[in-house]
N, C-alpha and C positions, 0 to 999 in steps of 0.2 A: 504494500500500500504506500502508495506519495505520501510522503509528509506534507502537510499543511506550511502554506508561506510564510517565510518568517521576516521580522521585520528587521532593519537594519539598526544600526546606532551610528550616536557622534560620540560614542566615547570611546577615544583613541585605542587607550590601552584594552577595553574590551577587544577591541577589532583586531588588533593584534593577536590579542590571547585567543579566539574562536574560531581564525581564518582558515578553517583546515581547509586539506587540498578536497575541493571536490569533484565526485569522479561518477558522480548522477544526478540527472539534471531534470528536470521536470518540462514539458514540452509545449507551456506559455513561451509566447513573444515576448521580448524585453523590449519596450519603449527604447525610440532612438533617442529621446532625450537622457534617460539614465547611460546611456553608452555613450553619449557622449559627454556625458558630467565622468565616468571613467575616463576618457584621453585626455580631461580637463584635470582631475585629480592625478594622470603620468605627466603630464608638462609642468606640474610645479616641482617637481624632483631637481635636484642641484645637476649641472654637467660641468665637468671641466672647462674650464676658460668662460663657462654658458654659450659653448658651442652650440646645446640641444640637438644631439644629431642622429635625430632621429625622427620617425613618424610610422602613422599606426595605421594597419590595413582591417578594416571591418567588415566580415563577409556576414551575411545573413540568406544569404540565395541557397535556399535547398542544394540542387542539382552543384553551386560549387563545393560548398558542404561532403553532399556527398562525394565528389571525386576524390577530394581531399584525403575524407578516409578512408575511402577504398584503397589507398597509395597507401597512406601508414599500414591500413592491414596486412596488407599486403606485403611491407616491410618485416614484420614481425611473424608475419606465417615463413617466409621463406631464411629466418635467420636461426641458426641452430644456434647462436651463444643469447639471441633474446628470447626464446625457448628456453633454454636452459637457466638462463634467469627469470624467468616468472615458473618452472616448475619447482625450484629450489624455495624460491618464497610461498607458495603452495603449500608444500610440503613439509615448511620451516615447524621446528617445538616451539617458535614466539609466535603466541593467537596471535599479535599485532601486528605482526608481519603477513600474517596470513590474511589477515583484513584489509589490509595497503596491497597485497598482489591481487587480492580477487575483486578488489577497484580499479588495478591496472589495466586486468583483463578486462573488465566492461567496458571500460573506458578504448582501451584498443579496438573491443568490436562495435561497439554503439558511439564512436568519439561524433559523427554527427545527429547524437541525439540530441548534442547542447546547442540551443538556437543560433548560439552563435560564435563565429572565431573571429577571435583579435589578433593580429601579427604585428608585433612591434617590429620595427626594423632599424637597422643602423644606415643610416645615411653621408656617404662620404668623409667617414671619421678623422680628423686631424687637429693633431693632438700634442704638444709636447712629450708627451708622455712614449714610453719603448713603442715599436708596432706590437699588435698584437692585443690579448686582452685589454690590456691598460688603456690604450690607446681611447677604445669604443665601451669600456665597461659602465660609464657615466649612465649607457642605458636602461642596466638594470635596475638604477635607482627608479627609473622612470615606470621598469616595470612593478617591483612592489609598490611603490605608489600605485600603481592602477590596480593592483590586488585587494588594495586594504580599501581603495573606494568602491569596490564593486561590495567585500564584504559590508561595508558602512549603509549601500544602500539593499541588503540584504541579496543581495548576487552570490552565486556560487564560480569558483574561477580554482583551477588548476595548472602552474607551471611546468609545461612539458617542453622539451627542446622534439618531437617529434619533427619536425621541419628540419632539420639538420641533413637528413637521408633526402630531401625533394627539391632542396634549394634551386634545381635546375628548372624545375615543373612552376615551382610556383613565379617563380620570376618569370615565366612565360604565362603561366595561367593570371596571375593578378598584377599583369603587367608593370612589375618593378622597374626605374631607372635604373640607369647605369651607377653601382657604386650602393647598391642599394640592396642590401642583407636583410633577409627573415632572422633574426636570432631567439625569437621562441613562437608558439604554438598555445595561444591562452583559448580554451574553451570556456565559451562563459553564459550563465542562467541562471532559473529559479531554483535551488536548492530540491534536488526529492531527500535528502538526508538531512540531518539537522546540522547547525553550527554546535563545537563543543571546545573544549580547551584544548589546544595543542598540545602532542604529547611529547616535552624536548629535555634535555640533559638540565638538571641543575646547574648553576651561574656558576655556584663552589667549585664545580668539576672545570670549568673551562675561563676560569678566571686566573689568570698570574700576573702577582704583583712584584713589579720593577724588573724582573728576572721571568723566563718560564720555569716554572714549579716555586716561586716568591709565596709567601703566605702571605696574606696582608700581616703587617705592624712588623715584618722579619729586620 
């Protein structure tokens, strides 16, 4: 059974704590005004130099939807090492792992259930910064920004780099300029699961003061 829609919030830190990845989606239309108060929530993210270099492709057309993931499936049926990673988490003795693969599997086989896909892309990156991650990484801010406002206005959103294997297809299918990278794959909608606390390492474990392994007051 769908879970019933749930509402969003302005409090930060909730949205942070509840963002989980979601990987089922309920199959309401999302208002282009809430999609675009998300690209509006990625362009306030910081960029080096405020280059901003970047921009966001929003697909909501069935038939590209579907091609889309017919290619990812397609990626992941013919790949024996991502096989072998989604039967290992299957399989895994952490329930919670087993929870995260058999959302990954849905999500591989139904990924155009979610009404809609965001592509952030990196445009023309230049940068002081080495080539390479550094150079274009400014974008990711832009992406969790656009996670936490889609959770804010009760959107469900999953960061997938699925794109990565098509980069050739979709630059021709959603006719990219020159210079002009997919770097993730956001599915985005109404939640069919509920928001709930993220489940992540205590701050103690991954905290070191002054030194790696410092305790604080050392």
């Amino acid at each position: 059974m769908l879970e019933q829609p749930q509402s969003g919030t302005d409090d930060l830190w909730e949205a942070m704590s509840t963002a989980r990845a979601i990987r089922y989606f309920r199959p309401d239309p999302v208002p282009d005004d809430l999609l675009q108060r998300c690209i509006e929530g990625a362009t306030r993210a910081p960029s080096g130099t405020n280059l901003q270099p970047w921009g966001f492709v929003i697909v909501k057309d069935d038939q590209m939807r579907a091609r889309i993931a017919e290619s990812v499936r397609q990626r992941f049926m013919t790949s024996e090492q991502l096989q072998q990673y989604l039967e290992a988490g299957r399989t895994s003795d952490d329930a919670s792992k087993r929870v995260m693969m058999k959302g990954v599997s849905n999500i591989v086989s139904h990924l155009d259930s979610a009404p809609v896909f965001i592509f952030p892309c990196l445009t023309s990156a230049t940068s002081p910064a080495p080539r390479g991650l550094l150079a274009g990484s400014s974008i990711y801010l832009a992406v969790q920004n656009l996670l936490l406002t889609a959770r804010g206005l009760g959107l469900g959103t999953v960061m997938t780099t699925f794109q990565s294997a098509m980069v050739e297809d979709l630059t021709d299918w959603l006719k990219l300029p020159p210079d002009t990278v997919p770097v993730a794959l956001i599915p985005l909608g109404y939640p069919a699961v509920k928001f709930g606390p993220v489940k992540r390492r205590p701050t103690d474990e991954v905290t070191h003061w002054e030194t790696w392994g410092g305790a604080r007051g050392d």
